[in-house]
N, C-alpha and C positions, 0 to 999 in steps of 0.2 A: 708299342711305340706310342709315346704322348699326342694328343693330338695337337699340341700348342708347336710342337715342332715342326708340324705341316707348315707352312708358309701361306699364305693368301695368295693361291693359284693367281691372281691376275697380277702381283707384282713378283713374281717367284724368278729369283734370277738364275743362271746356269755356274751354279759355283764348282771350282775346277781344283782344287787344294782347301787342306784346313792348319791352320796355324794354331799351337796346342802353346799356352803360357801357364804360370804362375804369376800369382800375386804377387810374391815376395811380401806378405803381411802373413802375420800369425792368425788373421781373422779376417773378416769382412765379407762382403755379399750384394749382388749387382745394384742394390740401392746404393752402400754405402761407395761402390768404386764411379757411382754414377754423379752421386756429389762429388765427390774428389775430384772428377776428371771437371764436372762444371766451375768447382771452383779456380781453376787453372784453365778457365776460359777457355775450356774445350768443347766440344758437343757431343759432353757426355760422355758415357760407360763405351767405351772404344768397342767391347766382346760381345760378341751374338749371343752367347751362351757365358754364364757362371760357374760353375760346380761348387758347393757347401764344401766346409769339410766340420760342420757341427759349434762353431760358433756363430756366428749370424745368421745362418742358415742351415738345414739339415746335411746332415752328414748324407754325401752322397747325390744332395737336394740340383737336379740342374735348372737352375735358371733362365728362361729366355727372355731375353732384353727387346726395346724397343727396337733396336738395330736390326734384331732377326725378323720381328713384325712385321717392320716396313720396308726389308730388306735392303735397309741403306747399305753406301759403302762403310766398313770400319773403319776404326782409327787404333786397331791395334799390331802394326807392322810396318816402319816405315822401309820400303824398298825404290828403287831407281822407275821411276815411274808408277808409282805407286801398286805395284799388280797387286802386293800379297791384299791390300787392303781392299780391293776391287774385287780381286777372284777367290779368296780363300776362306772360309768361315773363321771366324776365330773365339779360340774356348779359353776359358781363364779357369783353371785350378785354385783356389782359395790354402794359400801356405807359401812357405818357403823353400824349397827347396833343394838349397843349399844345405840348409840346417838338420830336416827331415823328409822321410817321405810321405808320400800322398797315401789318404788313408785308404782300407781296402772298398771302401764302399764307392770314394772318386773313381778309384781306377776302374770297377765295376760300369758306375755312370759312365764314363769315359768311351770305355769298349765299347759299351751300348748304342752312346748318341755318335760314336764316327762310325759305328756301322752303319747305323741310319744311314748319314750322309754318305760314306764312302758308294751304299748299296743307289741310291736316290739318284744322285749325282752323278754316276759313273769315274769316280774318284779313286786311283789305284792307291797302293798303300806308299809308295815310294813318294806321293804328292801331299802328305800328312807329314807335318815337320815339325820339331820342337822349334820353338824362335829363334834359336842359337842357329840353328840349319839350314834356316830358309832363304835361299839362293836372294843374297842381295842383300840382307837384312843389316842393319847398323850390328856392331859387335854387339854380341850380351852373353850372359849365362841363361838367360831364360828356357826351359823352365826348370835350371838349376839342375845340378851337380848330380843330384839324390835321385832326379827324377828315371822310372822307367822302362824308358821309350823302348828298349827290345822289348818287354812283356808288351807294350800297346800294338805293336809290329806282329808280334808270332800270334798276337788276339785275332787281328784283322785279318792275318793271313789264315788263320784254321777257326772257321765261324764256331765251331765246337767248343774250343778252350777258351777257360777262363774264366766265364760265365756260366753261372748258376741258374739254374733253371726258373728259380722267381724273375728274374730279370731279362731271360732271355724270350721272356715272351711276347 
């Protein structure tokens, strides 16, 4: 496990769900979603976390944002009281998909850092949702058609599958 994933013990919050997106962009990577989001008078890159899929970033590459640093709330989930964005981590896949799927090295990363979390946090797998699922969430496809979510489910549930021994360590 990275150690940038650790969070700064003295503001480390008790996150209770993680919220899994797509981009919906062919490319990009948490600098360029973090201008985007400023230019739109946001504060910022909404996602704790990035994942590459080999254009702007490496394939695979997870990114931690300032949001996970500082363990702000996000700004990637709006729900009826805002919970997902309070209590959920939220990861951004880099693609679309609608169009394709995630490459094999995302879903790798993927499996990897919500074990983290899921292990860290006390987070069962039924509390990990694609956007589209998450109890409250404005309608979406996020994160797309293509995406998944059984193989991230049967990962989380059997620590053994799915991961390859470089990465599972």
């Amino acid at each position: 496990m990275p150690t940038e994933w650790v969070p700064p013990a003295t503001l480390e919050r008790q996150w209770k769900a993680i919220v899994v997106h797509h981009s919906g962009t062919a490319n990009g990577n948490a600098e360029v979603f973090d201008r985007w989001h400023r230019e739109r008078q946001w504060d910022g890159v909404g996602y704790d976390f990035v994942i590459g899929n080999g254009t702007d970033s490496g394939d695979g590459q997870v990114e931690v944002t300032y949001r996970w640093r500082q363990q702000k709330v996000g700004a990637h989930c709006k729900t009826p009281s805002n919970w997902a964005n309070e209590e959920a981590v939220g990861i951004c896949l880099v693609g679309n998909f609608d169009q394709t799927v995630p490459t094999e090295r995302q879903m790798q990363a993927l499996i990897k850092l919500c074990r983290f979390l899921t292990d860290r946090y006390a987070i069962p797998t039924i509390r990990v949702y694609g956007h589209e699922a998450t109890p409250g969430a404005n309608e979406t496809d996020c994160p797309g058609a293509l995406f998944p979510l059984d193989r991230l489910y049967a990962a989380l549930d059997s620590p053994s599958a799915s991961l390859p021994a470089t990465l599972g360590q």
